[in-house]
N, C-alpha and C positions, 0 to 999 in steps of 0.2 A: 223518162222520169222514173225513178225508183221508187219500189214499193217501200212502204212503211215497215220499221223494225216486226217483227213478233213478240209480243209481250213474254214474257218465261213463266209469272204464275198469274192470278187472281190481281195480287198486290202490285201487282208493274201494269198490270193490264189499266189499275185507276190511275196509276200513277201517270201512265201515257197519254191519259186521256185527259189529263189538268193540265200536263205537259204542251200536250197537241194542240190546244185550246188560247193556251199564252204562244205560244211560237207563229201559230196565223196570225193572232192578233199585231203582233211586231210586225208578221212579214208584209199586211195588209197595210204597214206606214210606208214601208221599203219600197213597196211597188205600185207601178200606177193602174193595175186594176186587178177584178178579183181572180183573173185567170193567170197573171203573173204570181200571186200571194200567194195561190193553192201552190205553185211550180216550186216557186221559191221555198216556200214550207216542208214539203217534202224532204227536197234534197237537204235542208239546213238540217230537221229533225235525224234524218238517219245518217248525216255526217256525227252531229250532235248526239245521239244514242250510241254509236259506233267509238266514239274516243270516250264516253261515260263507261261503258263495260270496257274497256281496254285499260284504262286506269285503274276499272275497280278489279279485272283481273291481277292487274299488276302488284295493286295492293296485298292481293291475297299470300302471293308469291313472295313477298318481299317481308315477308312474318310479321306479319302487322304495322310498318311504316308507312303511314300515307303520304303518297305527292300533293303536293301541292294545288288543289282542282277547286274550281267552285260548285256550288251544290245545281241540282240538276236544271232548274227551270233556268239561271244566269248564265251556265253552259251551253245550253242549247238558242239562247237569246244571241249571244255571242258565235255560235254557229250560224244562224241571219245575217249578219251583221260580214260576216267571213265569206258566206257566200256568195252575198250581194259584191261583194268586194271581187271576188273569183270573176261574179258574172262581168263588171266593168272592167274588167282586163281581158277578157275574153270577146269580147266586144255584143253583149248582151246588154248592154246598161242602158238601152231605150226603153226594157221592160221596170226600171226602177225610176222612182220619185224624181224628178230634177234638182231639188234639195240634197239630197243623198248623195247623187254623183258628184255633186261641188264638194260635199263633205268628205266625199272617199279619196277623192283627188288633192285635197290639203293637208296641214301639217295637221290638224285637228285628228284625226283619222289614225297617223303615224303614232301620237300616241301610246294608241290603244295595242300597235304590235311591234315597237322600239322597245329598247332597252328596259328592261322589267324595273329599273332604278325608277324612271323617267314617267312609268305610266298612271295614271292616276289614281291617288291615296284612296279613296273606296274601293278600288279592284283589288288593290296589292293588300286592305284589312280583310275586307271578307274574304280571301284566296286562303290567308295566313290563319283564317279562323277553321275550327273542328267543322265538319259537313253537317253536323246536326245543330250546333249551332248558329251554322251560316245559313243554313234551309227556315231554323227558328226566323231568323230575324228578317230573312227575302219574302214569306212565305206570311209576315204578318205585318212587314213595313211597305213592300213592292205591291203586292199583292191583294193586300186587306183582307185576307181570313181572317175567321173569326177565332181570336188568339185561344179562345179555350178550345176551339178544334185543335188547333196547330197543335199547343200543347200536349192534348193526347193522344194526339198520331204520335209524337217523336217520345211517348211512354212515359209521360211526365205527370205529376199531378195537377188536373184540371184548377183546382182551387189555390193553387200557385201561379200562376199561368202569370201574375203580376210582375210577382218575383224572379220567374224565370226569364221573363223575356229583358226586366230591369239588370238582368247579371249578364245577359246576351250583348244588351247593348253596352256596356262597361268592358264587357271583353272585345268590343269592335274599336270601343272609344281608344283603349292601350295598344290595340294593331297599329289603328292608323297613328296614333302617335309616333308609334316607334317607327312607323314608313317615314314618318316625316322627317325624322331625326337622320334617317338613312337616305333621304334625296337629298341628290348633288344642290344646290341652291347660291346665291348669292348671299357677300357679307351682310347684306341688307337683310333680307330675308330670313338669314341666317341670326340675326340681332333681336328678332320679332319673335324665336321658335318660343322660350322660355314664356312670353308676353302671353302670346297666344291661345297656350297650354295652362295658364291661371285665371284667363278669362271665359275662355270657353268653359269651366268646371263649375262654375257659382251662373243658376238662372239671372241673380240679381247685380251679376257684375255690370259695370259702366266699361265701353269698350273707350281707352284710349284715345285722343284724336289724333294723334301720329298714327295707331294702328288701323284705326278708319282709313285714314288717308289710304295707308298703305295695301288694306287690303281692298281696296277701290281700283286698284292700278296693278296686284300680281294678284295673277289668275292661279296660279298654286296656290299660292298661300289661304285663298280665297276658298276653294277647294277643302282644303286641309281644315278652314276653321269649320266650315258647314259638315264635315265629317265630325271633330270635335266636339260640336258644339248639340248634346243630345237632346234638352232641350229648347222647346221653342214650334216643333212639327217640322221643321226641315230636314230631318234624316230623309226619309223615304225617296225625295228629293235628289240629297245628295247620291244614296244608291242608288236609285235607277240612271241619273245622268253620270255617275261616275264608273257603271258596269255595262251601262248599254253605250252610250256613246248617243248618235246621233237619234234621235227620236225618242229620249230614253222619257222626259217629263210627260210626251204625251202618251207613251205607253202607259206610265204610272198613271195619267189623269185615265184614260179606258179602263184599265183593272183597277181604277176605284169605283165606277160605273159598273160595271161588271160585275162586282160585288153590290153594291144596291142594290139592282136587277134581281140579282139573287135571293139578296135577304130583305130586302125591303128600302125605303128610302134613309134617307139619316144616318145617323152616324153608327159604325159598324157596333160588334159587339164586344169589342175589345176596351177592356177596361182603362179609366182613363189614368194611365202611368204617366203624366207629364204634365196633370193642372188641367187638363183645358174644361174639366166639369166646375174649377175654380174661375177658369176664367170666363168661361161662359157667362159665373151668377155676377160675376164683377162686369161682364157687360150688360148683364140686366140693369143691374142695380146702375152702373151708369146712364142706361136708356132712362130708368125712371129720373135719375137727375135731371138729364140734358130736358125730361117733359116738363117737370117742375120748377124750372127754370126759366123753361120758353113762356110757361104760364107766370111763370112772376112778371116775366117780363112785358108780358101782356097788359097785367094789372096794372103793373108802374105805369106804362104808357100810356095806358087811359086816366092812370090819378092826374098826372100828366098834362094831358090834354084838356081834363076838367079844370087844371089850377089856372091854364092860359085862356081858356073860354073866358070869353069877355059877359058882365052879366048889367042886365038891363040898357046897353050901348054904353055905357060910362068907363071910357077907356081908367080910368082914378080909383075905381074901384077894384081893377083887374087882379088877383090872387100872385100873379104871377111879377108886378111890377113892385120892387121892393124900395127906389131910391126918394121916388117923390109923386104926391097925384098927378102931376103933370107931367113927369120925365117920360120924354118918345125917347131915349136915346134905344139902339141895340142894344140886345144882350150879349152881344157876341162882337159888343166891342166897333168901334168907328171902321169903316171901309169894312163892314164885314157885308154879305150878300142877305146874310142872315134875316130876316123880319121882325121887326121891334114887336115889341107886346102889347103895343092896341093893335095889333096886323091880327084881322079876324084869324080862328083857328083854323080854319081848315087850309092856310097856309104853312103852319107851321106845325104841325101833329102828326102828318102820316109817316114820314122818316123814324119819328122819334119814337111813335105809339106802336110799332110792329116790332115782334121779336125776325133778330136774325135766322136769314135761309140754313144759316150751317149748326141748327139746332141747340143756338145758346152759348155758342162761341165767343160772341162780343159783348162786352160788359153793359150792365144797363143804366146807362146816363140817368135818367129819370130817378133812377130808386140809390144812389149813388154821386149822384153828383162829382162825378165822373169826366174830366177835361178830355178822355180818348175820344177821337172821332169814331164815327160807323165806319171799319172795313170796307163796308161793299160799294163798288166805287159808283159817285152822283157829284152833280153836277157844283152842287151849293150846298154847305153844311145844314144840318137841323137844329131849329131852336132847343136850347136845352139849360137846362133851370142852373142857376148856378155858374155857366160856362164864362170863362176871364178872359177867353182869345179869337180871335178870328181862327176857326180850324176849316179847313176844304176839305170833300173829300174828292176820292179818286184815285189817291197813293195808293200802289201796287202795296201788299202783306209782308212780302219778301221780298229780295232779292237772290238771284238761281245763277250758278256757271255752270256751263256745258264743255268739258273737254273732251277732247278725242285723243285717246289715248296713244291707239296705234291702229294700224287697219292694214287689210290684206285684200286682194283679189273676189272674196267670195263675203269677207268680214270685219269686225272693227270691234274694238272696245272704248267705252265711253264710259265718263264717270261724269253724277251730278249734287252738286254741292250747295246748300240753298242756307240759310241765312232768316230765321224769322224775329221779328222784334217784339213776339210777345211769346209769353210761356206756354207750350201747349202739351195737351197731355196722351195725343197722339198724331199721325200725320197722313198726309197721302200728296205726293207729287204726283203733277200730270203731266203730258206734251204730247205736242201732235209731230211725225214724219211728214216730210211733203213727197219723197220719192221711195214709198214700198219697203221701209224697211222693217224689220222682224226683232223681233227682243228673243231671242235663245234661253237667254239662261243671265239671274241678276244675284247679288250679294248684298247684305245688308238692308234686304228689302224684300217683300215680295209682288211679283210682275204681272199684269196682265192687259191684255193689250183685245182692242177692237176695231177692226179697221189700222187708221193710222194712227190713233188714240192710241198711248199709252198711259198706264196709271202702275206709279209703284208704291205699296205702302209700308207703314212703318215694323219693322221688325219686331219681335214681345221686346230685346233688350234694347233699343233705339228710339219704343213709340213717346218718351215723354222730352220736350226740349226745353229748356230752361230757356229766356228771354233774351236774344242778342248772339246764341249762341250758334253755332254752326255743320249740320249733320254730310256726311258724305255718303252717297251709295255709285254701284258701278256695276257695270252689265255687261254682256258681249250678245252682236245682235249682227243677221247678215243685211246685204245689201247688193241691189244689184245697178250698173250703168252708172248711178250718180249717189251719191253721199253727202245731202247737205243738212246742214247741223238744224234741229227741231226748236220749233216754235210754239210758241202761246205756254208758257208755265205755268201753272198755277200752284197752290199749295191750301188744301182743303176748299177747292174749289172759288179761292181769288187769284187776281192776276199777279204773276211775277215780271219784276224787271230783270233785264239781262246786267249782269254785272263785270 
């Protein structure tokens, strides 16, 4: 096992030790216990320090032209990731992850040390970008320090710290652009660059539904927009799975723990350069709707229930019977399941008199007079004042397609396309796996997964869907033995049909 480098002054001596601290933390994905991670650490950090001074010798030499390198912590992550690789050709690969060796041994892997054209747009921006730069934006997007530190370690003014990291990331945004213009690509793809590149600049652009499509089904191009696209919170995201390669999201989710721990729970203390202090108060202020709503709907449904209370047993005098003192017919129209309006109330109120599970989602019949049925599926519609039809419920919200894209020995990509018939102003798809499979890494959404449960939700520029209309997202996810296509959809928690 090799010893650890020697720090050279004070100032490398901290810097080895922020260094040493992220480099276990990866190698401890890599391997399957803590006596392999220590082994594996090692060796990666002092291959990984060993080619940092050889470069930065070389710099010195070469009168001030830098090569092309990345700054130190993404170097050295990338030394793990190299050695691990070493050790499964070497025939040590019992000490790493079983995840890992499927990943080192496919094309996924080849990427990362193929042809520098070919490798992917967050390595090839942040490679291209200045090292203090690249260190700004690893060190406060990877990492989550606390960007007024960041800032004035790299001798900047603390009280800019905004502004600096705002120009940081605009200078990563014009790398990967220009990487992308310089990948080999299809005509197709190649059709989309222009598209892509006016979408991604505007928070409030509407993405295409051809470029949906499209970027549902290429995983470059996908890549490329999550690079582009600065905000939204997917950066951080995009580089760590685009420099680290395999474990890269769940390294980023530990060093954002790892920062909590540090500084306390909550959100760090980097100022908020992309809304989200906006969007926060705009989820308040929605929470107070969606309560005041639920409470209206509460109200309506008991005015409601009092208008169909029958008073004194004289069904002729009931509130709720409008045609004649004697008319039994339904409200809801002949063959309907419905219960006419002398049907005592406690037949016909509890449906109509509770607000919906999904916090106010479905309109409220009673206060509205309102022909949509209740969403949540039951057996026999509810009496509702006004109503001209026989309506059931039961019907599924949506309608969901599930393709499979393409699929490999260890993987598969999939895309899911769903279809709601009323306007909503954000979203969340579900599905269950039935054989183990994994969600990697998603587009146009974001993933998280329990068990066989998955849930993906709506993107900031994708959460609102106009009625009838048609959202696409798409994922790549592994799979082992069997691959069969996932079941029970839902969409904010009702059932979808397959289409």
């Amino acid at each position: 096992m090799p010893d650890l480098p020697t720090p050279k002054d004070a100032t490398e001596a901290a810097l080895f030790s922020e260094c040493w601290d992220a480099v276990l933390s990866y190698a401890d994905l890599c391997t399957s216990g803590s006596t392999a991670a220590n082994q594996l650490a090692r060796e990666a950090f002092a291959l990984g320090i060993h080619e940092a001074r050889a470069a930065e010798d070389g710099t010195a030499r070469g009168a001030g032209r830098r090569s092309s390198r990345l700054p130190r912590i993404p170097l050295l992550l990338t030394a793990v990731r190299n050695t691990a690789a070493a050790w499964e050709a070497e025939g040590q690969g019992h000490k790493l992850d079983p995840d890992l060796r499927l990943w080192l041994n496919s094309d996924k892997a080849w990427r990362y040390t193929g042809p520098p054209l070919s490798r992917p747009i967050a390595l090839r921006g942040l490679r291209d970008m200045g090292e203090s730069d690249a260190t700004l934006l690893w060190l406060a997007e990877v990492e989550a320090l606390p960007l007024r530190s960041v800032v004035r370690r790299q001798g900047l003014d603390p009280d800019a710290s905004v502004e600096e990291l705002n120009a940081v990331r605009g200078l990563f945004r014009d790398r990967c652009h220009r990487n992308h213009l310089d990948t080999p690509m299809s005509a197709e793809c190649r059709s989309y660059v222009r598209l892509l590149d006016a979408v991604t600049r505007s928070p409030g652009a509407d993405t295409p539904d051809d470029l949906s499509r499209h970027l549902a089904t290429c995983v470059e191009c996908a890549e490329a927009a999550a690079c582009l696209r600065l905000h939204g919170g997917g950066l951080p995201a995009a580089l760590a799975g685009g420099v680290v390669g395999w474990g890269g999201l769940a390294y980023l989710e530990r060093r954002r723990r790892a920062a909590e721990v540090r500084l306390g729970a909550g959100r760090l203390d980097a100022p908020d350069t992309e809304g989200q202090a906006e969007r926060a108060a705009a989820h308040k202020a929605r929470l107070r709707r969606h309560g005041l709503l639920a409470a209206a709907v509460l109200v309506s449904g008991l005015a409601l229930a009092a208008s169909l209370m029958p008073f004194g047993g004289d069904n002729g005098t009931d509130a709720g019977a409008q045609n004649s003192p004697t008319d039994t017919t339904p409200v809801a129209g002949p063959g309907s399941t419905v219960p006419s309006v002398g049907t005592p109330a406690t037949s016909a109120v509890p449906k109509s008199a509770s607000p919906s599970p999904s916090g106010g989602d479905t309109p409220d019949a009673g206060a509205k007079g309102d022909e949509k049925p209740d969403p949540e599926p039951q057996g026999t519609s509810s009496a509702t004042a006004g109503t001209g039809g026989g309506e059931t419920g039961g019907a599924a919200v949506c309608e969901v397609r599930y393709d499979l894209v393409n699929q490999w020995p260890d993987g598969f990509q999939a895309s899911v396309t769903f279809t709601s018939p009323t306007a909503l102003d954000s979203w969340r798809v579900a599905w269950s796996f039935t054989d183990g499979q994994h969600v990697d890494q998603m587009w146009d959404a974001s993933v998280a997964q329990q068990g066989s449960r998955v849930t993906a939700t709506a993107a900031d520029y994708n959460r609102s869907v106009t009625a009838g209309s048609t959202v696409t997202f798409g994922f790549l996810a592994s799979w082992q033995d069997t691959n069969t296509a996932p079941s029970g959809f839902t969409l904010n928690g009702q059932e979808c049909t397959d289409s």
